[in-house]
FIPAMAR-855053 format. One record per residue: residue number from 1; residue in one letter; x, y, z of N, C-alpha, C, O, CB in turn. Coordinates in steps of 0.001 Angstrom, whole numbers, plus 500000, padded with zeros to 6 digits. Last residue first. Glycine has a CB too. Example, Ala and Ser with C-alpha at 12.3 -4.5 7.8 and 13.67 -1.06 7.14 Angstrom:
<rs>
i:aa:n_X:n_Y:n_Z:ca_X:ca_Y:ca_Z:c_X:c_Y:c_Z:o_X:o_Y:o_Z:cb_X:cb_Y:cb_Z
2:S:512850:497750:507080:513670:498940:507140:512900:500030:507870:513409:501138:508039:514084:499402:505725
1:A:513190:494310:507800:512300:495500:507800:513200:496700:507800:514236:496681:508465:511308:495527:509046
</rs>
This chain:
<rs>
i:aa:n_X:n_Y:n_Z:ca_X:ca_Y:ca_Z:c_X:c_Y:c_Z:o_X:o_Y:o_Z:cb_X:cb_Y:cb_Z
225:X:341459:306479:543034:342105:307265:541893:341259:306550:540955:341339:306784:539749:343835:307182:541634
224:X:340500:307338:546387:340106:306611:544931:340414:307151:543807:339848:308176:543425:338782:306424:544705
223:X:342179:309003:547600:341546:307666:548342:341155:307025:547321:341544:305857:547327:340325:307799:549384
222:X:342650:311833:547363:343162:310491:546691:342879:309169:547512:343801:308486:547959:344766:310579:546483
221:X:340994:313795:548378:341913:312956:549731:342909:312063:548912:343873:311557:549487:340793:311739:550935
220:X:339475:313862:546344:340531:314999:546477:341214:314547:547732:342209:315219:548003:339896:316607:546605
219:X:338411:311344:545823:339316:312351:544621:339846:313047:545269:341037:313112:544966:338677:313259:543531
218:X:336503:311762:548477:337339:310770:547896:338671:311203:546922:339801:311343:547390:336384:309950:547112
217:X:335136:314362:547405:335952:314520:548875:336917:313370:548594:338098:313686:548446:334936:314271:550498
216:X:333732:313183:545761:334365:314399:545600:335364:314499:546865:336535:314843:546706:333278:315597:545495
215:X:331663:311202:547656:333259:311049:546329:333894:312125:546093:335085:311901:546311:332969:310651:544644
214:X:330977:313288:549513:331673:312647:550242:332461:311819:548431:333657:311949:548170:330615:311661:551678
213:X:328709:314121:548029:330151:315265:548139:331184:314485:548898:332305:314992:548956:329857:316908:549133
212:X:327793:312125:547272:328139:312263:546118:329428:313764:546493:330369:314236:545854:326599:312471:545061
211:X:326208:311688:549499:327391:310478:549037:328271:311247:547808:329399:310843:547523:326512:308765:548289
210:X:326523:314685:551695:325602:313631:550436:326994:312828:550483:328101:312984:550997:324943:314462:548410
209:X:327345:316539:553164:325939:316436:553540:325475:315144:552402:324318:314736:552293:325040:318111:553339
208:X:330653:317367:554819:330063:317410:553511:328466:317233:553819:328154:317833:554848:330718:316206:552501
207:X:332326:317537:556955:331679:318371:556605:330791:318333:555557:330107:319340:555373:332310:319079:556526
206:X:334322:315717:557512:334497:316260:556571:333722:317047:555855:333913:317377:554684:334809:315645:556098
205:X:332767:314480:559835:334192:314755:559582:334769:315866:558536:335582:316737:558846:334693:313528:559174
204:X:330230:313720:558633:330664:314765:559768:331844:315244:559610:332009:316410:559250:330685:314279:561098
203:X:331102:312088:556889:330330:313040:556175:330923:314259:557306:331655:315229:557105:328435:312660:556035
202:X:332164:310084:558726:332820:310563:557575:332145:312148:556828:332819:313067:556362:332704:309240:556531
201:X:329824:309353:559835:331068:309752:560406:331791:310557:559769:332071:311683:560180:331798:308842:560660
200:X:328449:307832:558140:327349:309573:558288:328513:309924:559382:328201:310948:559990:325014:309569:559187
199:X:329946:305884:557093:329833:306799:556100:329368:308121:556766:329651:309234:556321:328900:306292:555015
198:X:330091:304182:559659:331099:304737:559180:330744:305939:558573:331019:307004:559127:331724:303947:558414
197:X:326984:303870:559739:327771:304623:560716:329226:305082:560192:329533:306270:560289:327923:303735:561981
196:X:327260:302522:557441:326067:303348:557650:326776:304523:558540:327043:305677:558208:324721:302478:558444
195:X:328999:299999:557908:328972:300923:556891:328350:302315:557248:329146:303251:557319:328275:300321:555807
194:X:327139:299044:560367:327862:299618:560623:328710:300752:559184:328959:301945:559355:328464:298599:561353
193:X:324543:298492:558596:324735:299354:559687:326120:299862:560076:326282:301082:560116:324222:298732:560737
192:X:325944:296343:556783:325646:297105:556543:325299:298563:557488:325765:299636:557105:325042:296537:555994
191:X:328575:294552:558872:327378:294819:558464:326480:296210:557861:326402:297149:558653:326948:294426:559389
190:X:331729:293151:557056:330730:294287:558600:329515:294304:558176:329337:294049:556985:331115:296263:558912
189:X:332819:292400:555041:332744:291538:556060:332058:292314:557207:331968:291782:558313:334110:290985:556397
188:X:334232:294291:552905:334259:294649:553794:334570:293353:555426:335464:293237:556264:333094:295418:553502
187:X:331942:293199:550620:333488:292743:550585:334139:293212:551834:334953:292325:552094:334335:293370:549293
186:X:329227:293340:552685:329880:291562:552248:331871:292376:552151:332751:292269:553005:328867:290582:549682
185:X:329345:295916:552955:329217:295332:553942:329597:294165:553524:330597:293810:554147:328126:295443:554514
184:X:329046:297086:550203:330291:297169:551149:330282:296356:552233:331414:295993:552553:330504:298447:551690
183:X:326723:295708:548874:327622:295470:548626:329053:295577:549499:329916:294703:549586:327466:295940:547759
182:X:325385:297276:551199:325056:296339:551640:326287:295586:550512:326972:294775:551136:323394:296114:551684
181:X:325407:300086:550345:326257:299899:551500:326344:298091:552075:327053:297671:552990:325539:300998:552733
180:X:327188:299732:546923:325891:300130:548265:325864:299761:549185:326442:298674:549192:324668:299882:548243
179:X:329473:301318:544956:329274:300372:545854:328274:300413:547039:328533:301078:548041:330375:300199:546280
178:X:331107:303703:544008:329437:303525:543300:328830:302205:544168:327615:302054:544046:329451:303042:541206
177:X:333505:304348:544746:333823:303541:542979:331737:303011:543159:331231:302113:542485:335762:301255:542958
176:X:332867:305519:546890:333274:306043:545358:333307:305785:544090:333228:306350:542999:334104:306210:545246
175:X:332533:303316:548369:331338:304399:548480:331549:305068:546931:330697:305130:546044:331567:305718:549981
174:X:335209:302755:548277:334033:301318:547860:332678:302801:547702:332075:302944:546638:333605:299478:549859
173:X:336299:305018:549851:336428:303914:548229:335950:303266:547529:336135:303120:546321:336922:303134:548041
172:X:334850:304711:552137:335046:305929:551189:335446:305571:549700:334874:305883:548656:336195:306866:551780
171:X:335989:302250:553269:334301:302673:552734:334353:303096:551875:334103:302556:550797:333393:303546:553323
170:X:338383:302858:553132:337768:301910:552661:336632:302009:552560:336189:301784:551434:337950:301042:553110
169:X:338872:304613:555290:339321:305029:553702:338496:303568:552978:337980:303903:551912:341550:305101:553374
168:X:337928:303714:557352:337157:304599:556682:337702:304805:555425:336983:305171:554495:336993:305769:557354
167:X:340001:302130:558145:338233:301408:557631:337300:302644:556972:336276:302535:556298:337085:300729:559360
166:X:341786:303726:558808:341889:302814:557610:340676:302389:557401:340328:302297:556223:342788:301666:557713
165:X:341597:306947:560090:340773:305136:560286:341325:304750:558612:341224:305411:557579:338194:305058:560535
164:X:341971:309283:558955:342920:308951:560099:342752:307264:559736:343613:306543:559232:342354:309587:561911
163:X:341365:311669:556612:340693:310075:557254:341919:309457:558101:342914:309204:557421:340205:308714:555781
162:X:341939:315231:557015:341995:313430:556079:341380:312595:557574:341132:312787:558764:344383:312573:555410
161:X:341482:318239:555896:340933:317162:556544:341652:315900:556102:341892:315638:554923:339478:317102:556295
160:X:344190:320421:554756:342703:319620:554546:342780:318581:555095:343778:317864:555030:342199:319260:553194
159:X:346856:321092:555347:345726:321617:556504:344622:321398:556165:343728:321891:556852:345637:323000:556862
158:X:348863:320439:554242:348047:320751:553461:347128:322145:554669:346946:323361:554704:347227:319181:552859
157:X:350488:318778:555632:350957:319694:555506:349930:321428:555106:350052:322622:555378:351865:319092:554630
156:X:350081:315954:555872:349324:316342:556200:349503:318151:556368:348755:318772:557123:349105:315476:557135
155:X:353788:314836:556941:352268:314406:556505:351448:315586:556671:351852:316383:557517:351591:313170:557418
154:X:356442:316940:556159:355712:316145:556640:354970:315930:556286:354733:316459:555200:355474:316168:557356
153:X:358634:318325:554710:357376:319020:555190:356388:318478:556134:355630:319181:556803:356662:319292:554156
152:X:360443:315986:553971:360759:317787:554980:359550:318191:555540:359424:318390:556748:361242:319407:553907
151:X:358477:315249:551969:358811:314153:553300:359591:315182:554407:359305:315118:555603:360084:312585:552759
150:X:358738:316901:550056:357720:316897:550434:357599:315934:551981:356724:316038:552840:357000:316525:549242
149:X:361499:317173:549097:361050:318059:549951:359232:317798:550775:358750:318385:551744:361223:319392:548984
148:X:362075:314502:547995:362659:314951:549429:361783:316199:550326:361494:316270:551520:364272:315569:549105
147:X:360254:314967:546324:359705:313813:547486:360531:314048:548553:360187:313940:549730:359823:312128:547088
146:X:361362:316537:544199:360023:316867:545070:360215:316258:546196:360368:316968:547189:358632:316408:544517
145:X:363161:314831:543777:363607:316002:544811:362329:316417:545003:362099:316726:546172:364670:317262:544315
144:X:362262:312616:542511:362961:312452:543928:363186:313740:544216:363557:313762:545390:364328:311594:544031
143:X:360625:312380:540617:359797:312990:541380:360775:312822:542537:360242:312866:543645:358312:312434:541455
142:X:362853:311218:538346:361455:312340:537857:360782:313051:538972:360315:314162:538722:360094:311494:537115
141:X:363755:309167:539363:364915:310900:539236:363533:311763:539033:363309:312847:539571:366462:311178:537294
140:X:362130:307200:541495:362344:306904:540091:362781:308598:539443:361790:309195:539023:360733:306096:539357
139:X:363683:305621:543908:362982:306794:543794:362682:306840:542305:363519:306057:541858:363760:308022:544348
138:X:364768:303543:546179:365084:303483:544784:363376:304398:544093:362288:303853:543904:365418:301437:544257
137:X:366491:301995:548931:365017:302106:548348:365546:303121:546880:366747:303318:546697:363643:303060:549716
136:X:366918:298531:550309:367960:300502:549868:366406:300710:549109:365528:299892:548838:370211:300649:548117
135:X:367921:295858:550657:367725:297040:551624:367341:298237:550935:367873:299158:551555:368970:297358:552419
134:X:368490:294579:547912:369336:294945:549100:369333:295429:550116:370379:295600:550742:369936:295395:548985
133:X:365762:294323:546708:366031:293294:547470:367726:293124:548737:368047:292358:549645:365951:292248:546229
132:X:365621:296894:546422:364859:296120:547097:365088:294938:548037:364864:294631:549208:364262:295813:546343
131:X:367137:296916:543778:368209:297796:545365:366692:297486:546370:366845:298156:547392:368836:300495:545139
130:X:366121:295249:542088:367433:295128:543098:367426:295718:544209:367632:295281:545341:368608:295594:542620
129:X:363387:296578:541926:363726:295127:542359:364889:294686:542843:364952:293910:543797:363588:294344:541447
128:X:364815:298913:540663:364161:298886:541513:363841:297762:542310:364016:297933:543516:363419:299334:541142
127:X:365843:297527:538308:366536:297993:538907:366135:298530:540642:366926:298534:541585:366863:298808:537983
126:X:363650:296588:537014:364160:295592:537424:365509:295855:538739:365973:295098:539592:364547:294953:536085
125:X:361986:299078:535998:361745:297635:537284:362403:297715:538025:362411:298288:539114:361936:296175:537072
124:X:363327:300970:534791:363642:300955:536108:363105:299889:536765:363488:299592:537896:363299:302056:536702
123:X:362756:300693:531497:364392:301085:532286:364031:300740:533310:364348:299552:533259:365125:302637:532428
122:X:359675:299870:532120:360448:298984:531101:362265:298894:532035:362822:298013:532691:360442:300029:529118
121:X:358592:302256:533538:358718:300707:534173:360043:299927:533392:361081:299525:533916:357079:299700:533817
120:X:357899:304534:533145:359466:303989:533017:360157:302977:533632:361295:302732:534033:360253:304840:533315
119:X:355430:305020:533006:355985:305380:531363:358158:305307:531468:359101:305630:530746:355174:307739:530852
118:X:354795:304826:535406:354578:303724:534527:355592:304020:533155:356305:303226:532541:352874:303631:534156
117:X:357477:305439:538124:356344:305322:537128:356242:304902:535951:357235:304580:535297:355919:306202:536927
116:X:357696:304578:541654:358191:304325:539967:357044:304864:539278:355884:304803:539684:358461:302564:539394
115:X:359483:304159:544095:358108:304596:543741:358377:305098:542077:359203:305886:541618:357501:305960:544911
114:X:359996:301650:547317:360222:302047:545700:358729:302898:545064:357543:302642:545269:360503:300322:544668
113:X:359005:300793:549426:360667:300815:549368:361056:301956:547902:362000:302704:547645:361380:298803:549027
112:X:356311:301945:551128:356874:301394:549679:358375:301503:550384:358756:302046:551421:356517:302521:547956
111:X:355135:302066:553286:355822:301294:553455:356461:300715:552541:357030:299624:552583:355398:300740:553989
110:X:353833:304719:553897:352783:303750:553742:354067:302399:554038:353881:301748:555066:351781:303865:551941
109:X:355561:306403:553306:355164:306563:554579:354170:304863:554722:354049:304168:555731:354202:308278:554739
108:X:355757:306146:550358:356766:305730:551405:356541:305526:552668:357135:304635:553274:357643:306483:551492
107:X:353099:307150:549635:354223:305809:549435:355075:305168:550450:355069:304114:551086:355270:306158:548526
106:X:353881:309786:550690:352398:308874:551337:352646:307664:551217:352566:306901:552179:350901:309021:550593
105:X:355647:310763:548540:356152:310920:549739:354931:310071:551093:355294:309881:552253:356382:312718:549827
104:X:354056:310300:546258:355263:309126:546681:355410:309328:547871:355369:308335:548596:356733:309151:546036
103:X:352177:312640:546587:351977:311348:547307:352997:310449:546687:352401:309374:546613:350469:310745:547178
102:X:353662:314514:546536:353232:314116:547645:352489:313048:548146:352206:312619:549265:352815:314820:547908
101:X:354514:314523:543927:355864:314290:544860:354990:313640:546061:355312:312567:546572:356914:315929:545371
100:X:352847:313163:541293:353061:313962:542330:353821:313520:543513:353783:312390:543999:351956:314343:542688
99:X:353058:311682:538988:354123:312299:539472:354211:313127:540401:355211:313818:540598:354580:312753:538762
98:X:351303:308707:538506:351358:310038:538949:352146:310482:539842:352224:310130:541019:350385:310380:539315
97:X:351308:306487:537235:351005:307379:536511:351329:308441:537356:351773:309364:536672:349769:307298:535999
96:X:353005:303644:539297:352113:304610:538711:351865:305626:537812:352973:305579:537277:351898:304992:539253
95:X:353894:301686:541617:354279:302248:540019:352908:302579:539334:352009:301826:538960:355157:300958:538959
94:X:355724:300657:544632:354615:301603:543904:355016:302022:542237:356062:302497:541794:354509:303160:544883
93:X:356894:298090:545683:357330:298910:544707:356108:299389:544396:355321:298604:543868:358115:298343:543616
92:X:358122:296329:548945:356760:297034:547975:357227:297996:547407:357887:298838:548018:355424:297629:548685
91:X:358945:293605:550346:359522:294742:549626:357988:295307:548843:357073:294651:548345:360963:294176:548434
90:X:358065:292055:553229:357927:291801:552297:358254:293372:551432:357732:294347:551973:356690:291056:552314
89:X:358227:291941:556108:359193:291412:555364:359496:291983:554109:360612:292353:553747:358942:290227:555205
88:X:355495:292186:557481:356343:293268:557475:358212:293025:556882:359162:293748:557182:356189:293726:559092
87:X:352847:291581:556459:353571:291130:556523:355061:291257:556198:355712:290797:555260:353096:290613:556288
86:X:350759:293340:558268:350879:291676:557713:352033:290947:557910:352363:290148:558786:350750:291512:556224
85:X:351670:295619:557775:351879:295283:558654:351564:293909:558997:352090:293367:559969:351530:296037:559197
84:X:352791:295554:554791:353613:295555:555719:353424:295450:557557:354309:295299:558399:354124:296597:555302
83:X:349821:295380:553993:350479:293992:553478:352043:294756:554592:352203:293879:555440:350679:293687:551025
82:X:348413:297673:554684:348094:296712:555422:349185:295446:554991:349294:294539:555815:346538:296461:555228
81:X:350021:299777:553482:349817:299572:554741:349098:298866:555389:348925:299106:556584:349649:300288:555108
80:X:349486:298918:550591:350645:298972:551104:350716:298878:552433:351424:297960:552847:351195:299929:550742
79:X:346716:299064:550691:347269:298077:550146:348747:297811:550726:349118:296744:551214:347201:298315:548757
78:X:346609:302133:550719:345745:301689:551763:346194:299571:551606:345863:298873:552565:343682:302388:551259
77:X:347546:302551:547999:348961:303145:549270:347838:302083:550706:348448:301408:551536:349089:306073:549702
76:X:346405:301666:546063:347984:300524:546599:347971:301413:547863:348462:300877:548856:350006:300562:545412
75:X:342758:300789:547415:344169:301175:546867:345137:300950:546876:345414:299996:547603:344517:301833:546954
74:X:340223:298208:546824:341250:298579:548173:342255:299521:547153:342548:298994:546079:342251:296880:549146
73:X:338312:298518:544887:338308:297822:546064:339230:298153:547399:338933:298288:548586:338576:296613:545637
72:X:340582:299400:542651:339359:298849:542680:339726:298191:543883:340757:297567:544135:338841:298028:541460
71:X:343605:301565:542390:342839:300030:541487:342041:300235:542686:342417:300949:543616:343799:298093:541131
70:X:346275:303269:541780:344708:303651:541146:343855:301821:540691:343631:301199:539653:345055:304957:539171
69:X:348804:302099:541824:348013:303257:543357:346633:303027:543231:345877:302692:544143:348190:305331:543257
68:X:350090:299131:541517:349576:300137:541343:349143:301031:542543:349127:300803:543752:348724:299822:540610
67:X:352831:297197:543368:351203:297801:543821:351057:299078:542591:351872:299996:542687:351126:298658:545904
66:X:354551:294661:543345:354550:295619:542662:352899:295863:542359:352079:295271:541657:355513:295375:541516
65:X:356460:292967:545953:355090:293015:545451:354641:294356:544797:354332:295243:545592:354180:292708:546576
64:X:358668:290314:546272:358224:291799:545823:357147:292119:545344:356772:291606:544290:358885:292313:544977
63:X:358852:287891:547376:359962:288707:548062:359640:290302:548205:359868:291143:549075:361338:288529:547189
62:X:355169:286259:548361:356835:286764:547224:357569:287730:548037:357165:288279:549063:356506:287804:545415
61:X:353156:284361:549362:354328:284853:550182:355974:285582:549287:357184:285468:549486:354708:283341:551106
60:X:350976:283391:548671:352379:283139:548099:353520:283543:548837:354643:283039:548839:352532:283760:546876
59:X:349187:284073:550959:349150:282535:550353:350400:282363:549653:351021:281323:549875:347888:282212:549262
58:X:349411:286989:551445:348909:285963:552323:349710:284536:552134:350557:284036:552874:347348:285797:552027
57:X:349405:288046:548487:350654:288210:548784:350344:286845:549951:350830:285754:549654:351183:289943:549285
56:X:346621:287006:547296:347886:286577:547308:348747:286860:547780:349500:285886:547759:348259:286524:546635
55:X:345515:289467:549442:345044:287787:549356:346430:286479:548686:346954:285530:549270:343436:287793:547955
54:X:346551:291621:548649:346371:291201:549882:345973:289540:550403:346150:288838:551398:345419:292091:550223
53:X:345316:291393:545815:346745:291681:546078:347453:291270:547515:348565:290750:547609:346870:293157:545912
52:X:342755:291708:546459:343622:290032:545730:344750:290568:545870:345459:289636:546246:343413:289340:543866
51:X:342399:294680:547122:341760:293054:548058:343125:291529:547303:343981:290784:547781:339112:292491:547137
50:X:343883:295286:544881:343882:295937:546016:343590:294737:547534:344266:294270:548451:342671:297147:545728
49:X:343106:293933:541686:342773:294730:542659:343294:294639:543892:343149:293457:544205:341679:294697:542769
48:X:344219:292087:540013:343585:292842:539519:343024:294124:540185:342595:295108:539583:342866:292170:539106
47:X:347309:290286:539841:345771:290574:540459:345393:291841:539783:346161:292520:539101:345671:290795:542248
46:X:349462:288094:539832:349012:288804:538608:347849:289300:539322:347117:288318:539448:348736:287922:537176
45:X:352675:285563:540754:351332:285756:540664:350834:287319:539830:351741:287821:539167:350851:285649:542231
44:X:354985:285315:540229:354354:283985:541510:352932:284733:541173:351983:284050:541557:355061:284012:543798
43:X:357731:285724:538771:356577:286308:538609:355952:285197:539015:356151:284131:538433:356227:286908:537336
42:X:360875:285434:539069:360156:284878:539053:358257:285356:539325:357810:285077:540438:360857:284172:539714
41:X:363480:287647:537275:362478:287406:538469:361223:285923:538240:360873:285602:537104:361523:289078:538583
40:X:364758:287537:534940:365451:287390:536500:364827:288091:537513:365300:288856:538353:366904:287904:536609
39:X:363709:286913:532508:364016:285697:533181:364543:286292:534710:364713:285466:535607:365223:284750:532257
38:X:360789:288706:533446:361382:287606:532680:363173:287517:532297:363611:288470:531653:360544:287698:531335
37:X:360027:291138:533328:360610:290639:534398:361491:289362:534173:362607:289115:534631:359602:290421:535305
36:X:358837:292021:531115:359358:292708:531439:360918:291729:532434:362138:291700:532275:358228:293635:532006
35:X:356791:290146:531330:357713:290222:530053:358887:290506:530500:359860:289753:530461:357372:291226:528987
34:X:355110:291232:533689:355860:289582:533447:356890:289839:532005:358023:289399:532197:354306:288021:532986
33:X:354419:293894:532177:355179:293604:533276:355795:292454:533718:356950:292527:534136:354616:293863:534066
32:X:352447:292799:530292:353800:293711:529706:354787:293713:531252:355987:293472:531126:353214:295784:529061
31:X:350770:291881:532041:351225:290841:531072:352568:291460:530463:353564:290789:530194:350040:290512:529874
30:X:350127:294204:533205:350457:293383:533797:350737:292276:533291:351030:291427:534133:349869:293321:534484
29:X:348536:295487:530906:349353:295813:531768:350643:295206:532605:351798:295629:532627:348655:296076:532339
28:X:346677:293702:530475:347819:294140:529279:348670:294496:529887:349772:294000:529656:347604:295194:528251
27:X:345011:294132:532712:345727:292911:532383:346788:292899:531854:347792:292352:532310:345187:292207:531733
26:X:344970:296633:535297:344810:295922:533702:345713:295083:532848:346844:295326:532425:344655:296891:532804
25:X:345327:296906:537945:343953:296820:537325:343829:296344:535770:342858:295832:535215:343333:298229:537439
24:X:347796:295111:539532:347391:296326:538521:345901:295788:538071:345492:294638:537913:348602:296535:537008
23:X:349924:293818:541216:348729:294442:541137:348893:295360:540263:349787:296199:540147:348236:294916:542264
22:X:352448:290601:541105:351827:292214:540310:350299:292445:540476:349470:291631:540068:352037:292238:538416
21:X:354854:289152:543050:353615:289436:542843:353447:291119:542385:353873:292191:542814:352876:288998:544160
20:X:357996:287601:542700:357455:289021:542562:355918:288367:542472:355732:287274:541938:358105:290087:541054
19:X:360973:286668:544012:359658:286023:543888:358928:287611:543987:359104:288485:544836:359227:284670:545255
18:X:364384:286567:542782:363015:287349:543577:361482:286670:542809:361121:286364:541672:363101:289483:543204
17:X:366149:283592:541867:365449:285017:541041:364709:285311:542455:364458:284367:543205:364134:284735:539312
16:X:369098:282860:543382:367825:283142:543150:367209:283716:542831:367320:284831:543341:367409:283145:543516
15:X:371815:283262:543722:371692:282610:542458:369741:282581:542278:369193:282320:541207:372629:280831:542576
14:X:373631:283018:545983:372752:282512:546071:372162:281967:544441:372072:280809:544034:372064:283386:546899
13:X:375689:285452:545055:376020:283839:545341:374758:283256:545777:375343:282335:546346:377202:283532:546566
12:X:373765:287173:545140:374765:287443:544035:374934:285690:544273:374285:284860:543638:376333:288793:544326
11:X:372865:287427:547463:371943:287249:546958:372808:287100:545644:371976:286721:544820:370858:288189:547211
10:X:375255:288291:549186:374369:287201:549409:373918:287136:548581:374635:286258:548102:373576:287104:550237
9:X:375534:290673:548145:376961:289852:547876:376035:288622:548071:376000:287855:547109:378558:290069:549083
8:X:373511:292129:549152:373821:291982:547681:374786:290769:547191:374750:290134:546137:374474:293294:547247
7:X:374193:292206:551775:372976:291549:551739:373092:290734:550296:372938:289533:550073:371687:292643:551876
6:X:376943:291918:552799:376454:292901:552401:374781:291933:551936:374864:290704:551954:377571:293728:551191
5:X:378364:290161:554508:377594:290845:555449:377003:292512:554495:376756:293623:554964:378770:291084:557011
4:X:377817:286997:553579:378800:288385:553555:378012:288854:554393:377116:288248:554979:379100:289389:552182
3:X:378861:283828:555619:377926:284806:554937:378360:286142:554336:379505:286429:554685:376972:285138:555849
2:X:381865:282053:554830:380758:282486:556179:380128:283271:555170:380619:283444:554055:381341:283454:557837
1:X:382163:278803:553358:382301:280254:553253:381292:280920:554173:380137:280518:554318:382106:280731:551788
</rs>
């Protein structure tokens, strides 16, 4: 039999569960999500943060990788745009607490396929995991007409400052969640100096004068939820 040429029809006669990896910061969490998934996905792995999410996806290589936004060390959307350009195969479902249109519409831009939230994981995983694994992306009704309109409007609409550098949203994160520059420098891998330079960049940038207006600035860029 030649192939179909709908992706779905493939994967229908194939007979394979999706290989899923889960980030989330909390376990319970993410133990209610394997449940969830059980039996028609195969759940390859479970992290806790942003960095390990990036680390396993690397080593397991799953079909779907379901990113919180709000975790430790690295974020999903700064998470999202490094694991597609990694490893630009791989399906990413954002699922979160927060219904703001504008940032699913950052989701997406980032390289989600899917943007879900938590209080409707249970109904929409799995359904989201399909039309994933067909191509097609899959909005969760609560924030899709915001998100149309907010993706009309474009990035950066606001006219507040943002962080262009991915290495800077990363400081800024690690700087936020209370991390010293010599802690940032190991998980990072740079040297504390250069941290240094990042951060009194950042300050410039954004005008501020302390670490503590530069977190405030974090929160309100959403760089660290």
């Amino acid at each position: 039999m030649s192939p179909s040429a709908n992706p779905c029809e493939d994967r229908k006669l194939r007979t394979v569960r999706p290989r899923v990896l889960l980030a989330d910061d909390h376990r319970m969490f993410r133990e209610a999500l394997a449940q969830i998934l059980d039996p028609q996905c195969e759940v390859v792995g479970a992290v806790g943060d942003g960095r390990a999410a990036l680390a396993a996806a690397a080593l397991l290589r799953p079909d779907v990788v379901v990113l919180d936004i709000g975790m430790p060390l690295l974020n999903g959307l700064d998470a999202a745009r490094q694991l597609k350009h990694k490893l630009p195969q791989i399906k990413i479902i954002i699922l979160t607490v927060n219904e703001d249109p504008d940032l699913a519409a950052d989701a997406i831009r980032a390289g989600a396929c899917s943007y879900l939230l938590k209080n409707s994981a249970a109904a929409e995983l799995q359904q989201a995991i399909d039309e994933a694994m067909c191509g097609r992306t899959y909005i969760t009704p609560l924030v899709a007409k915001g998100l149309v309109d907010s993706l009309a409007r474009g990035p950066d609409h606001s006219g507040e400052p943002t962080l262009s550098s991915p290495r800077q949203r990363e400081v800024l994160q690690l700087l936020a969640e209370g991390r010293t520059m010599k802690e940032i420098g190991r998980i990072l891998k740079i040297a504390p100096r250069t941290v240094a330079f990042h951060k009194y960049e950042m300050m410039k940038q954004l005008g501020v004068k302390s670490t503590a207006e530069l977190v405030k600035a974090a929160l309100k860029l959403r760089v660290a939820e």
